[in-house]
Every structure is written in C-alpha cells, then in structure tokens.
C-alpha positions in Angstrom: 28.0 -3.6 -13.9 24.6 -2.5 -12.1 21.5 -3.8 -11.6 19.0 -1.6 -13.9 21.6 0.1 -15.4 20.0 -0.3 -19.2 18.0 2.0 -17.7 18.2 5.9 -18.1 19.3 7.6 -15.2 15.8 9.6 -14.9 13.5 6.6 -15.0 16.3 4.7 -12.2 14.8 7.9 -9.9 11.8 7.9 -10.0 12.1 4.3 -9.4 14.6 4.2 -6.5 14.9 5.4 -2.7 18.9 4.1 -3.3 20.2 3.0 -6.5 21.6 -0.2 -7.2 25.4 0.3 -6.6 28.1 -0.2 -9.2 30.3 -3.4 -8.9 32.6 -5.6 -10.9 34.1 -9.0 -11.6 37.0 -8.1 -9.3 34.5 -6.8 -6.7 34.6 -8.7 -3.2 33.2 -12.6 -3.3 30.3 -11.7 -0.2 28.7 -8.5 -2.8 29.1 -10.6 -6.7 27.3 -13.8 -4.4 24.3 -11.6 -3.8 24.7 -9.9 -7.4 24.4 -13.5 -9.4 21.0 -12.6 -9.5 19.0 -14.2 -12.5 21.9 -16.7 -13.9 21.0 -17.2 -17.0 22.0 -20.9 -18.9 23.0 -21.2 -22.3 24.4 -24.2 -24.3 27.9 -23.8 -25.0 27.1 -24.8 -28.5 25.2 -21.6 -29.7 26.8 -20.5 -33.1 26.7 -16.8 -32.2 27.2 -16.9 -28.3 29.3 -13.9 -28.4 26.4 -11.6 -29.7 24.0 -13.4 -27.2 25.9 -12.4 -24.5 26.3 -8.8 -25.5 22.5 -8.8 -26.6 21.6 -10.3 -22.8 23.9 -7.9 -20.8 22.4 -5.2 -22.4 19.1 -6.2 -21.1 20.3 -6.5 -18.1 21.7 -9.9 -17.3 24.4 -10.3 -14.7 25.8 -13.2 -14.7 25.6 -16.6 -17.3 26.8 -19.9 -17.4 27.6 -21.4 -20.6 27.1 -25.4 -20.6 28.8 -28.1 -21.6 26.9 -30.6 -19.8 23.1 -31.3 -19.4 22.1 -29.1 -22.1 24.0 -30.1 -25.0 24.3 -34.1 -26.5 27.2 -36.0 -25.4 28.2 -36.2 -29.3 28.3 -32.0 -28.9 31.3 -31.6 -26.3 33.8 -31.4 -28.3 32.1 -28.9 -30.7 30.8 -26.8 -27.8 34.7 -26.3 -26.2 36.1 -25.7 -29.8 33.4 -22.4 -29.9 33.6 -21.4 -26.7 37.6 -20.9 -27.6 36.4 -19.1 -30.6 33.5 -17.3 -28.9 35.8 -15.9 -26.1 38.5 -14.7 -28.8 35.4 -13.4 -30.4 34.5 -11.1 -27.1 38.4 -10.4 -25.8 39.1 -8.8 -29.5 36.0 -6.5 -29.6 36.5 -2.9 -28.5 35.9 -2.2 -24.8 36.2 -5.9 -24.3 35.6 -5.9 -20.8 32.2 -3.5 -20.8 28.8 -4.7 -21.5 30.3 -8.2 -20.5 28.3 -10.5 -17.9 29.6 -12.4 -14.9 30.5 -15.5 -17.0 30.8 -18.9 -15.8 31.2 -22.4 -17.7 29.5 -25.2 -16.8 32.2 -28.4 -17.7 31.5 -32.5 -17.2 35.1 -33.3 -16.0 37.5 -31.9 -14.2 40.3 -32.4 -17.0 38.1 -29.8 -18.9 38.7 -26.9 -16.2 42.3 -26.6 -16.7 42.1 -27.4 -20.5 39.8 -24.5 -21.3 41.7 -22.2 -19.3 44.7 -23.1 -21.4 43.1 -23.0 -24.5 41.1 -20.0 -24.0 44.1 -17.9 -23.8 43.7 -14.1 -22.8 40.0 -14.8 -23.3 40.4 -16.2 -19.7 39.9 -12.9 -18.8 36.5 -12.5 -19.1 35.9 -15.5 -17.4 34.7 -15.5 -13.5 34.5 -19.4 -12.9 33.0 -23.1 -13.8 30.1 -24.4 -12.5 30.6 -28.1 -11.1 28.3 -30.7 -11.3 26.4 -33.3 -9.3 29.0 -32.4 -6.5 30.0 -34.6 -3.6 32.8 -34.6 -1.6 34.7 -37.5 -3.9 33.8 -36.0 -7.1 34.1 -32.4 -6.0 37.7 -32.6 -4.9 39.3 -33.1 -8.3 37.2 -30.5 -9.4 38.4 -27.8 -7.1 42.1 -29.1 -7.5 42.0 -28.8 -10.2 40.2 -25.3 -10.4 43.1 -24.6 -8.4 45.9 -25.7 -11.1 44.3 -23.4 -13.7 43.5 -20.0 -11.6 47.4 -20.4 -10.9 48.1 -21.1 -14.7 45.7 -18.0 -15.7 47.0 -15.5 -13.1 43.1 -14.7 -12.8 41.0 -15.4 -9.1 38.3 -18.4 -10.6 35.6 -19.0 -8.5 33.3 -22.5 -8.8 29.2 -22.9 -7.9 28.9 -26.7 -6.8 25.8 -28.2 -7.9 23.7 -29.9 -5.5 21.9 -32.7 -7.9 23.2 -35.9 -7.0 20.9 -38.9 -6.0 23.0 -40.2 -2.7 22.1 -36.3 -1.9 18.3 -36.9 -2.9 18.3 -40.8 -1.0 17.2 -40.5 2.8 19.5 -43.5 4.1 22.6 -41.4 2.1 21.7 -37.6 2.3 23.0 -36.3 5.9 26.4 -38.2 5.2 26.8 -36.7 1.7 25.9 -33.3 3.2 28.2 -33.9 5.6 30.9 -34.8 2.8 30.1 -31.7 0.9 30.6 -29.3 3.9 34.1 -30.3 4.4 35.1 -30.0 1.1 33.2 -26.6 0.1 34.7 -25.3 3.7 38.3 -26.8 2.9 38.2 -24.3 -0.4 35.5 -22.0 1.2 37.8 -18.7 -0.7 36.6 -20.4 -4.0 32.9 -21.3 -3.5 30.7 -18.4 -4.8 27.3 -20.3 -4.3 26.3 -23.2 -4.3 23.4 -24.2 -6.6 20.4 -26.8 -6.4 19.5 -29.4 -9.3 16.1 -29.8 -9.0 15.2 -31.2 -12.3 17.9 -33.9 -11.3 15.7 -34.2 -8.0 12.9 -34.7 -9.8 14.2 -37.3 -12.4 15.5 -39.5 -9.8 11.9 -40.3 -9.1 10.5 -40.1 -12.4 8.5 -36.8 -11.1 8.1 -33.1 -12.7 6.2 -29.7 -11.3 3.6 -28.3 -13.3 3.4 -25.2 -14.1 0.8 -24.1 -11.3 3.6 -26.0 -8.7 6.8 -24.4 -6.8 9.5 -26.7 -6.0 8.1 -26.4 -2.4 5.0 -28.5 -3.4 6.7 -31.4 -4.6 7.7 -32.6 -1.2 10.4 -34.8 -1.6 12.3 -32.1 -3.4 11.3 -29.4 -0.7 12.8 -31.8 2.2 16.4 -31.5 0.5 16.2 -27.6 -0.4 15.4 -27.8 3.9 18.1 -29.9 4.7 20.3 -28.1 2.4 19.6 -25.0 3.7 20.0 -26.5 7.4 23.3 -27.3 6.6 24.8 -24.6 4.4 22.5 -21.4 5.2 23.5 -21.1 8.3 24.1 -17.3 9.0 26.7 -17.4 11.7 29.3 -16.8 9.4 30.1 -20.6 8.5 27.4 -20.3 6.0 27.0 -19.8 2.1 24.5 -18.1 -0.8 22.8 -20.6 -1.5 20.7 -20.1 -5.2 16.9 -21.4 -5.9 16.3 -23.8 -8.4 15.7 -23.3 -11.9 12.2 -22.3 -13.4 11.7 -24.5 -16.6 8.7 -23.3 -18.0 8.3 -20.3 -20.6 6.9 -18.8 -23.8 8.6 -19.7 -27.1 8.9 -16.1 -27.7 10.0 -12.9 -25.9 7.7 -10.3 -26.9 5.2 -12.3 -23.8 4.0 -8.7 -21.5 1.8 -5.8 -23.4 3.8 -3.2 -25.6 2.1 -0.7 -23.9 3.9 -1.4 -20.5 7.2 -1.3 -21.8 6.1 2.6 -22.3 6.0 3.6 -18.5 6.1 1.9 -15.3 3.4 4.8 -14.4 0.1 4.6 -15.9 -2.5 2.6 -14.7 -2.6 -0.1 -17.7 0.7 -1.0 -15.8 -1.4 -2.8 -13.2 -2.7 -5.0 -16.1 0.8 -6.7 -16.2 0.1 -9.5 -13.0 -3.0 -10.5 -14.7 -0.7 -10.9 -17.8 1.9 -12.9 -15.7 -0.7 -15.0 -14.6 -2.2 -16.0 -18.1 1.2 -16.4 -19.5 1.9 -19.1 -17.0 4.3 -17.0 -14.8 2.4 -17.4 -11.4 4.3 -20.5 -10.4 7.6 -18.6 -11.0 6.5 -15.4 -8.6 5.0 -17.9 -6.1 8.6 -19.9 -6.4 10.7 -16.7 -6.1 8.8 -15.9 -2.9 8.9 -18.9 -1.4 13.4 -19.3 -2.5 13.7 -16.0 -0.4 11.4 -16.8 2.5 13.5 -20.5 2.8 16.7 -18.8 2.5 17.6 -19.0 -0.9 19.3 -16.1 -3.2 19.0 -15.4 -6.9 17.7 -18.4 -9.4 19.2 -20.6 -12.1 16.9 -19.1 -15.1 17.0 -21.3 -18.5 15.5 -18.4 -20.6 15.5 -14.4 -20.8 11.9 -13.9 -20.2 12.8 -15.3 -16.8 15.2 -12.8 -15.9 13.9 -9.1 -15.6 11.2 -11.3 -13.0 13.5 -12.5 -10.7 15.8 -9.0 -10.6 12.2 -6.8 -9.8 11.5 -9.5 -6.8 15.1 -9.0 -5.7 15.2 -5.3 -5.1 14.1 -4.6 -1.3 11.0 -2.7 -0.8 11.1 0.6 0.8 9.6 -1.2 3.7 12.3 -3.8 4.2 14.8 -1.3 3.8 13.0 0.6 6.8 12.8 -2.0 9.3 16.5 -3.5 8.7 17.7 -0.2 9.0 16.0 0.7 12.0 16.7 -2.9 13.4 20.5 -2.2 12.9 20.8 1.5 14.3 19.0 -0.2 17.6 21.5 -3.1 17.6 24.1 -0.6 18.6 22.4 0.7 21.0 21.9 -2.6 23.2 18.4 -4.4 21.6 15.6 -5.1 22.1 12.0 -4.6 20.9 10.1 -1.8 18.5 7.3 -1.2 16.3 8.0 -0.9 12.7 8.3 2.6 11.2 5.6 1.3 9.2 3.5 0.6 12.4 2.3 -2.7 11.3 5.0 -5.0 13.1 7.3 -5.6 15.5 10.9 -5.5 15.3 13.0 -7.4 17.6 16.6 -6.5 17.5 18.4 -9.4 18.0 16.9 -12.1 16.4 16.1 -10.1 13.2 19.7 -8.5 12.9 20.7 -11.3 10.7 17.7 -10.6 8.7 18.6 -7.0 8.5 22.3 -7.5 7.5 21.2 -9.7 4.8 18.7 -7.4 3.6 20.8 -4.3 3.2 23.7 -6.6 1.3 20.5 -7.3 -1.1 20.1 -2.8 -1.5 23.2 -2.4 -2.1 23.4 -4.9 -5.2 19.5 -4.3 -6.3 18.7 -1.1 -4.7 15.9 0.1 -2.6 12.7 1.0 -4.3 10.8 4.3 -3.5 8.1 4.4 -0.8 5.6 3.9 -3.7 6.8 1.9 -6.1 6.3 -2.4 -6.3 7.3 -5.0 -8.7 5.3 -3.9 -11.1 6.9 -0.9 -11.6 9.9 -2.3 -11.7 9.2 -5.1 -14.0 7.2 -3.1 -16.5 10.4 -0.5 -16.2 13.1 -3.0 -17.2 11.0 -5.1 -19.7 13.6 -4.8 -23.3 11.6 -2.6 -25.6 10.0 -4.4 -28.2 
C-alpha cells in the first residue's frame, strides 16, 4: 500500500519533494497508526462489499471498517456476519488476494462476536487487520480485548482493536475524569494491541439531543470540544505514554460522487484548478477543511469518514507541506547539536529546538506515510490530482 499510489509515477513527481513510502498490513503498529488516514465506514450488510472494497482501494482508500453496529438495524446482525463470511471468502479466493486490499477492520456489538468471526471467517482472517470496539470503558472494554486476545491466538494473525470513545459517563462532567482514568489503564494494560483510539461524536451529540450544521466543526459545539480536550489531555500525551488519537467523523455529503468539475480531474496544473475551493465551499465542504484543520492543530490524526467523497480531502490535508517538512527537519538536525533557537528556512518564524522537537518527530512520521509536497504545490493540487476520474 501507498498513499497516492493510483497515481502514475510521473504525475506522483511533479507532485512530491518525497514520496509517500510503501508500507503494509504487517508493517510496524507506530507507521499503519499514522497511515489509517481517511477510514472509511461501510455497513457490513452491503450485498457486493467485496467489489466496494476493491473499487475504494483503487481510489485510494487505506484503511475501512465494516459495521455491524450503529449503521445497520438490530434485526440486520445476523445477515450482516453471514456476508461478511461470504464477502471475505469472496476477496481471499480472488487472484492476488492480498493486493489492491485496504487496511480492514470490523466494527462488532459484543465481544462474543470477535472470536466467532475469526472462527468463522476461516483463511479470510487473513485479510483482516482488527475490530473496532465500541462505546469503550474500562468494564466493557476488558472482555473486548480478552477476548481479541483468544482469537489473534486462534488465527495465528497479530489483530489490532480502535476503542471508541462515545460513551455518555465519558460525555457527563461528574463521571468523565474517572472513566478516562478507567480507560487508560485498560488501553495501557494491552497498549501492543491498541492502534488508535477513536472519538464518537455523533454519540456526543445525541446524548444532548444536539447536531453540527454543516457550517460548524466539532470544535464549535462546546460541550463536544471539552471531551476531544480532555481526551487529548489524557491520551495525546507525546512522552511516549501516549496514543493516535483520530478526529471525529464528518457526516455531511453529496448523494453523488461526481461533486468537483471534470475539468480538474484533467491536471492538478492549470489555473481552472484554483476554481476547486470555491467548489468545496458551494458543495458544503468548508466545514470538513475547517474540521480537518482544527483535528490536527488539537492533536488529532486521520478521520472516521462515512462516505468516499470524504476521503481524497482528508489524505491532500495530510501530506506535509514543503514548509513543514523544512522546519522539522531543520528543528531535528539542531536537536543534535544541543538546541536552541533559529529562524525558519522560510524566514517567517522561529524555531525553537526543544519544545518543537515533538512537533517535528510527529511531522516527519506524517512524510513518510503521506509524503512531502514540492515547494510549490498545496492542497489543491493534490486534491484535484487524486480526484477518481469520472
């Protein structure tokens, strides 16, 4: 797998100062946490899920997680297991099984389901990366990751789980430092396991009968943005106790795909490709650039992303600027040198060693994943670059 890589080789130069790199489901935990990216949902139930994965890898989504909870009706999860079964036999008997094949996670209700799917799925466990656990706390999570445990050892395959942050003694003042407390010990107990941990916003929001317009972030809505703070407080920390951490999911989109001009799926390079932000902005997109902003400046990584117009958005945000990628390098090759203080190489900051190295670090995990864009190119370049043709 690689960031871009739908892309031909010629148009990934012109686009990058260093390419994304190549990595893969066995790849170390610390790179496939930064390399989630867009996750993209799908209900478990979809008919033809094996050709929607294919179809969505080849545009260039990374990683997916195919539900059995929230998204489907509770009359459905019995039907939705049955054709994931099938749906996974589908994708472990095509030809070059393993290619073309997104990070794939499965979203389950109960902890039973864990070890049953992996039993059921047979060597379509292979292709599977880990299950996505919902409205964690410490006494619901710890089944969950026992019994995570029980089928990894069953399947012979490293499983890793995303927690979902959603629950309401999480959201309730009076309740929410000793459930965060709860949830640390149990997340560090099986810390090998945790890939990310993920935020339920909606959830949030429908614990107080509330929901973000379109125009909002999840940073408007206050209550929302307080947990997101404290979450981060408690989990972000970046002295090596904390964990990625990914921003909440963008609900709003176009029925259809085809939402950008045809002619900027043509080149990245002429100047009707400047058109595309005011086309984001009348297509009701502003709120999600504004969001994926403010998830990085927070300390959030990556986004949940509930449809495929989403996704190609969230990658061209995640790819460090040319800029970036000069001051965390520069801040880095001082660091070894002792510290302190110098101007930017783009003269138009300062750079203090020590208390941006953590910045830096993080940054340069982000290039290798999403690459470093040339000197001259922005996002939108890169988003009228990696926009599926039409």
């Amino acid at each position: 797998m690689r960031y871009f890589g739908h892309l031909t080789s010629g148009l990934r130069g012109e686009l990058f100062h260093r390419e994304p790199q190549e990595f893969t489901a066995d790849s170390p935990a610390h790179t496939l946490a930064v390399a989630l990216g867009a996750t993209l949902y799908s209900p478990a139930t979809r008919p033809r899920l094996a050709d929607d994965i294919r179809k969505q890898a080849a545009h260039g989504v990374v990683s997916m997680v195919l539900c059995l909870e929230d998204s489907i009706d509770d009359r459905d999860v019995v039907a939705g297991e049955a054709n994931l079964v099938r749906q996974f036999a589908d994708l472990a008997g095509r030809p070059d099984a393993a290619g073309g094949i997104p990070l794939l996670f499965i979203r389950v209700r109960t902890p039973e389901q864990i070890t049953d799917l992996v039993d059921r799925l047979g060597a379509g466990a292979a292709l599977l990366s880990g299950f996505v656990l919902p409205k964690f706390t410490e006494e619901s999570g710890v089944p969950f990751l026992e019994a995570l445990t029980r089928a990894e050892a069953a399947c012979g395959r490293r499983l890793f789980a995303m927690p979902v942050l959603e629950s309401p003694q999480l959201l309730h003042l009076e309740t929410r430092v000793e459930t965060l407390s709860g949830i640390s010990r149990t997340v560090d107990k099986y810390r090998d396991r945790i890939l990310a941990l993920r935020l339920g916003v909606t959830d949030f929001c429908a614990s107080y009968g509330l929901r973000r317009a379109p125009a909002m972030t999840a940073y408007d809505v206050q209550i929302v943005a307080s947990v997101i703070a404290d979450v981060v407080n408690v989990f972000g920390r970046a002295d090596g106790t904390g964990f990625t951490v990914s921003g909440p999911v963008w609900e709003y989109f176009r029925h259809h795909e085809r939402m950008f001009k045809p002619q900027l799926r043509r080149s990245p390079f002429t100047p009707e490709a400047e058109d595309l932000r005011e086309e984001l902005l009348a297509r009701d997109m502003d709120g999600l650039l504004r969001e994926i902003e403010l998830d990085r400046a927070n300390g959030l990584q990556g986004k949940t992303c509930i449809h495929p117009t989403h996704v190609p958005v969230v990658h061209a945000l995640n790819v460090v600027t040319h800029e970036e990628f000069s001051d965390a390098a520069d801040i880095l090759h001082e660091d070894r040198s002792g510290g302190g203080v110098l101007r930017s190489s783009y003269t138009n900051k300062m750079n203090e060693v020590k208390p941006h190295r953590a910045w830096a670090e993080r940054t340069l995990r982000r290039a290798e994943v999403f690459g470093v864009a040339r000197e001259d190119i922005g996002f939108v370049e890169l988003l009228a670059a990696s926009l599926p043709a039409s």
